[in-house]
C-alpha positions in Angstrom: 11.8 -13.3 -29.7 9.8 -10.7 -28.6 11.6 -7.7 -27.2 13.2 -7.5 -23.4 12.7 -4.5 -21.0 15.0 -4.1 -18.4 13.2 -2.8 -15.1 14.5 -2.3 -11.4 12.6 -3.0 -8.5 13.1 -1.2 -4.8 11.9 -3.3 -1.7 11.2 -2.8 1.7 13.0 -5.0 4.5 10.6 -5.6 6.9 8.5 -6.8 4.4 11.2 -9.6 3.5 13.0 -7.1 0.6 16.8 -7.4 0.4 17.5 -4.5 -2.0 17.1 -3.7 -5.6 15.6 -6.4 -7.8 16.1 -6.5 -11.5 13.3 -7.8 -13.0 13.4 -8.4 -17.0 9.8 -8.2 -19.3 9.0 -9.8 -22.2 5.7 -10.1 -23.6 3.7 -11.6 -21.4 6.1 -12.9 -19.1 8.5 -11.8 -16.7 11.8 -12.7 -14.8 13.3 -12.0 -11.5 17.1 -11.6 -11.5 19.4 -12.0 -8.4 18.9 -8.6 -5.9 21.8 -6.0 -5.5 22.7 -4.7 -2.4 23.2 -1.1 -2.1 20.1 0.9 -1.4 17.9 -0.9 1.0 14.3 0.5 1.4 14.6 2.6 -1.9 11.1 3.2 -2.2 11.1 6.0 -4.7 13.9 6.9 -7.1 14.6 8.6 -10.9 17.3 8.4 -13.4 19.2 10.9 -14.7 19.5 11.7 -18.7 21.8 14.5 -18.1 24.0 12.7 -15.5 23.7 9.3 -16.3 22.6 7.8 -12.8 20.1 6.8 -10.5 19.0 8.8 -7.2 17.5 6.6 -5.1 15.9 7.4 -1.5 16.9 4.8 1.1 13.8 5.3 3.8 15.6 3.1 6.4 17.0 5.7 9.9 19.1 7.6 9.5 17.2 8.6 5.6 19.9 8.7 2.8 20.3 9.5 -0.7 21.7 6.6 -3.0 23.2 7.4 -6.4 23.6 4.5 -8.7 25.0 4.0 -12.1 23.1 2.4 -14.6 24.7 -1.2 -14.1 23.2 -0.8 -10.4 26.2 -2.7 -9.0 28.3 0.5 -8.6 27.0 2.2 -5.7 28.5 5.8 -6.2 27.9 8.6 -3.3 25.8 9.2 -0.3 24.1 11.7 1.7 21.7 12.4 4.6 18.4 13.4 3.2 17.9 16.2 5.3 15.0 15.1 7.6 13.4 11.2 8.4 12.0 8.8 6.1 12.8 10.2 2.8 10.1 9.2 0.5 10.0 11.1 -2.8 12.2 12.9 -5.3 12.0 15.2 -7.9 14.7 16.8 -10.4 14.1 20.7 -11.8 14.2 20.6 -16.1 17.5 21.1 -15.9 18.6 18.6 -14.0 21.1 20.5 -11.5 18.8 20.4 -8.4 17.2 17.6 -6.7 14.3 18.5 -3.8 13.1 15.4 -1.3 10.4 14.9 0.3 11.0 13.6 4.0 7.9 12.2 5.0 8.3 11.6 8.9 9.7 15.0 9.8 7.8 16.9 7.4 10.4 18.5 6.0 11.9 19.0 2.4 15.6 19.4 1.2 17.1 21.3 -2.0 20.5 19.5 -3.5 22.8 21.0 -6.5 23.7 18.2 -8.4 27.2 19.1 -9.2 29.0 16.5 -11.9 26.3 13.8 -11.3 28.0 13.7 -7.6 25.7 14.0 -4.7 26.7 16.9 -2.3 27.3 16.2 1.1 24.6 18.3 2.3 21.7 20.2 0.9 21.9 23.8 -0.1 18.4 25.1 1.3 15.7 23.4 3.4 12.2 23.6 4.8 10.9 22.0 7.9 6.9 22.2 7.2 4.2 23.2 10.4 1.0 21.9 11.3 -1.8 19.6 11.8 -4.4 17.5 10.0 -7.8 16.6 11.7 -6.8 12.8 11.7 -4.7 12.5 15.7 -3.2 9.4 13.9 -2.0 10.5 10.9 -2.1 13.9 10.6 -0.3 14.9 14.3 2.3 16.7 12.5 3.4 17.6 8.7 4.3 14.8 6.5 5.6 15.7 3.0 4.5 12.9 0.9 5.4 14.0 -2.7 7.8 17.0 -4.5 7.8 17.9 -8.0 8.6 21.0 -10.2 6.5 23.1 -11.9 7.0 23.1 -15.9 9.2 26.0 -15.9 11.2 25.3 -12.5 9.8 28.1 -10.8 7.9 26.9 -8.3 8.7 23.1 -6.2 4.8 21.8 -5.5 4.8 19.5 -2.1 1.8 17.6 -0.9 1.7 17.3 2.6 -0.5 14.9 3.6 0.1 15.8 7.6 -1.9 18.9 7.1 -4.4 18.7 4.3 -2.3 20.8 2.0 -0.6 21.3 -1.6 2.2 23.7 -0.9 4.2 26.1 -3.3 7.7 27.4 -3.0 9.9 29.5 -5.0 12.8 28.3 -6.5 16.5 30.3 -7.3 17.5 27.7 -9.6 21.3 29.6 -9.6 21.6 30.3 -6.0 19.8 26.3 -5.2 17.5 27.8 -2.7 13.6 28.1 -1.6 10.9 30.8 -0.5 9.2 30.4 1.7 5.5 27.3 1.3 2.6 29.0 0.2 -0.9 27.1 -0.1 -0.8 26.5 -3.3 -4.5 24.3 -2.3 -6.0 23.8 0.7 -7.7 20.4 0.6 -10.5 18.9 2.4 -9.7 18.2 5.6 -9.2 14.7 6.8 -8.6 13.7 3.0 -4.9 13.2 3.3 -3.4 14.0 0.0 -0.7 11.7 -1.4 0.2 12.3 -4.9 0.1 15.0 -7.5 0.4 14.5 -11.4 0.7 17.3 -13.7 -0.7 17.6 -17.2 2.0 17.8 -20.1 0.8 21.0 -20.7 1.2 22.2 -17.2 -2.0 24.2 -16.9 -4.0 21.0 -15.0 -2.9 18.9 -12.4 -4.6 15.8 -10.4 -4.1 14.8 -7.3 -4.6 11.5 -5.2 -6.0 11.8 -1.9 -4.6 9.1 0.6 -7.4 8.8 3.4 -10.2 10.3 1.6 -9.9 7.9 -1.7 -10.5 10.6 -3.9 -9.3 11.7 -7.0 -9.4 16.1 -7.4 -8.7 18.0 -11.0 -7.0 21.1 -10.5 -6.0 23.8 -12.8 -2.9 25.6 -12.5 -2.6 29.2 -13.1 0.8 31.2 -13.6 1.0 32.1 -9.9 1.5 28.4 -8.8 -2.3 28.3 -7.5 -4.3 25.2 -8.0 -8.5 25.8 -8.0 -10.4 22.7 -7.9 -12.0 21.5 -10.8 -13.4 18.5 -9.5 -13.5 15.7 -6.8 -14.9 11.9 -7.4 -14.3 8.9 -5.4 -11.1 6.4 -6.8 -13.5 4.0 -5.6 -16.6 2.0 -7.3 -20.0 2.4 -5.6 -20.5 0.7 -2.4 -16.3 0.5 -1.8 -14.9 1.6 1.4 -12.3 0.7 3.9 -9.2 2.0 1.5 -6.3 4.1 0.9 -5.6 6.2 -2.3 -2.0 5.1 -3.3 -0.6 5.7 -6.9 -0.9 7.8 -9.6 0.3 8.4 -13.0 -1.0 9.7 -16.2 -0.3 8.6 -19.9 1.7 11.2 -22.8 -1.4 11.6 -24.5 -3.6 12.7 -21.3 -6.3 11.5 -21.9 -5.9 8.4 -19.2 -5.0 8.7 -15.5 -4.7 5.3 -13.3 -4.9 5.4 -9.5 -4.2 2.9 -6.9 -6.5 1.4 -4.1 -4.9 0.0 -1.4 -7.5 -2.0 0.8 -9.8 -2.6 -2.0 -6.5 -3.9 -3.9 -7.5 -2.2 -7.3 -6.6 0.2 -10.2 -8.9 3.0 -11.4 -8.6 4.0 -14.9 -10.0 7.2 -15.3 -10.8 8.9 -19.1 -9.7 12.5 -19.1 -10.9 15.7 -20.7 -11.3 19.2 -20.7 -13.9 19.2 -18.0 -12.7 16.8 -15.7 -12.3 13.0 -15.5 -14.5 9.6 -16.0 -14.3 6.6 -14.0 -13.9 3.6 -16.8 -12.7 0.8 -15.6 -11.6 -0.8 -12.1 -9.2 -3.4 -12.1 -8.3 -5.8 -9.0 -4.1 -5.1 -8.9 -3.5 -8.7 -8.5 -2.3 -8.4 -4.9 -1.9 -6.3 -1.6 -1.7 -2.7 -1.3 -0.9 -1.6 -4.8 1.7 0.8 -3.8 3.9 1.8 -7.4 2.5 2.0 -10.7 5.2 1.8 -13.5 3.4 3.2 -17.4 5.0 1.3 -20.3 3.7 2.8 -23.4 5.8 1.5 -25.9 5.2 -2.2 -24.6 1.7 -1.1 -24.0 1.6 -2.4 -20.6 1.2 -1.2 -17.1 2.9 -2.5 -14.2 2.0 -2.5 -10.1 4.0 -3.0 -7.2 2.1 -5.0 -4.9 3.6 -3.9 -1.4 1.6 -6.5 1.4 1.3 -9.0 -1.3 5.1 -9.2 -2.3 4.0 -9.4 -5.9 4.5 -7.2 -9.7 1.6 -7.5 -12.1 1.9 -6.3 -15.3 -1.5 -5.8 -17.4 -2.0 -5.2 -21.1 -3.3 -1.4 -22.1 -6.0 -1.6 -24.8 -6.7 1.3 -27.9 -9.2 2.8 -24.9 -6.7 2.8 -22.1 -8.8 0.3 -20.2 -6.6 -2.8 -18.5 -6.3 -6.6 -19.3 -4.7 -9.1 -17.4 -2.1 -10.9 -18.9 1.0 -13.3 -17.7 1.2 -14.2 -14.1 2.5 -12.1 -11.2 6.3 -12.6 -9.9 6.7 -12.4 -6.2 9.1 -10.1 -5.4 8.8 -9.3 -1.2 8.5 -5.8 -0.2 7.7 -4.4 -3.7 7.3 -0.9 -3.8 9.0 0.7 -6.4 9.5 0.1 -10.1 11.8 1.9 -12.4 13.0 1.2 -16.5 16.6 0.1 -16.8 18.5 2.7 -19.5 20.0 0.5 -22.7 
């Protein structure tokens, strides 16, 4: 029998979800287990190594935190996220401090993890300012993605509200934040989403929501991020979409982004000056929201949000895509996470 991975999946309500779905691969095929209640809306969420849990954000008013053991039936504590529609988390090297992204307010939040226990409120915040050139989606600041810098010293947020990578100091002992710097000032209109950093730490790529664009950056020891390059997520001719995912493989030499509209996956070869588009690969369903890297079982796996579907595809020696098995519908899929064990 081939070998089983254990995977969770978060869902959205008002797309039919009704909470955390564990969904079970092997090979080619894959099985839906009965959902969990606990963390509705969790669209984003990470496990802990160090404390043995999930975090989970619950996007649903008021915005919450979710901890989890790895069982997911044992719900542990709760918190308010510190600002509306929590949709992004990140946890510093050391695992003591968790930062949030709260997308509708603009705003980000600094937590001590203390014991694996979620605090009951965070220890240093940021409300972000500003406007994008978009009046429908970029009225006001909308912090889309955190993540720490290699080192911990600086927390990177893309706001997509204002056209802007941000940078802020962290005091990882006293759990608090300077003041956001532009780290990179993006085109306007282009609506950045996403931000994936090189292993190395020295290059970074981001995803551009409105613009469908796909930008190399390289990272110098200040925090700033100089643009290296900028092509289109899209093949020629493509239009009418929305950059969505992105994630890049241990090796770094592949990067796969998201189309949402044109329903696809861009596989993109990487290298010291920049990026390739390889391969585009239709995701299998609506709004590919999640991707979910497998390298061990050599496969890659998308969240299909409008279509209510997970595909997983095969990864060739090149990194390109295959299809393989068929889809399992899974309503309001936007988040995929391995199970521990």
């Amino acid at each position: 029998m081939a070998d089983q991975t254990s995977l969770i999946v978060g869902t959205y309500e008002r797309l039919g979800g009704t909470g955390l779905v564990p969904l079970t691969l092997c090979g080619d095929s894959m099985t839906v287990a009965p959902f969990i209640n606990g963390a509705p809306d969790a669209s984003f969420g990470l496990w802990s190594s160090r404390w043995q849990r999930f975090f989970f954000v619950a996007e649903q008013e008021p915005g919450r935190l979710v901890t989890c053991d790895a069982d997911l039936r044992t719900v542990g504590a709760e918190a308010a996220a510190g600002g509306a529609a929590p949709c992004h988390l990140a946890i510093d090297p050391d695992e003591r401090l968790l930062a949030v992204a709260n997308y509708e307010s603009g705003s980000v939040a600094l937590f001590r993890i203390d014991g694996g226990a979620m605090p009951s409120s965070p220890t240093a915040m940021r409300q972000l300012a500003g406007h994008g050139t978009d009046p429908d989606r970029q009225a006001g600041p909308h912090a889309h993605w955190v993540g720490f810098g290699g080192d911990g010293r600086w927390l990177y947020v893309v706001d997509l509200g204002t056209d802007a990578v941000l940078r802020l100091s962290v005091d990882r002992e006293a759990a608090t934040l300077g003041e956001a710097e532009i780290a990179y000032a993006a085109p306007a209109g282009s609506g950045p989403r996403h931000l994936a950093f090189h292993p190395a730490g020295r290059r970074a790529y981001l995803v551009s929501e409105l613009a469908s664009t796909l930008t190399v950056l390289d990272v110098d020891f200040r925090g700033t991020l100089t643009p290296v390059q900028t092509l289109s997520t899209l093949p020629n001719g493509a239009s009418d979409s929305l950059g969505g995912a992105i994630v890049i493989n241990a090796a770094a030499d592949r990067l796969y982004v998201t189309n949402r509209g044109h329903d696809s996956i861009a596989v993109f070869a990487l290298n010291p000056d920049g990026a390739t588009l390889v391969q585009t690969m239709a995701s299998g369903g609506a709004s590919p929201r999640f991707l979910l890297l497998l390298e061990g079982e050599r496969r890659l796996l998308v969240a299909n949000e409008e279509g209510g579907t997970v595909r997983q595809f095969g990864i060739e020696d090149d990194g390109r895509l295959e299809r393989v098995g068929k889809p399992v519908e899974i309503p309001g899929a936007v988040f995929l996470a391995r199970r521990p064990g």
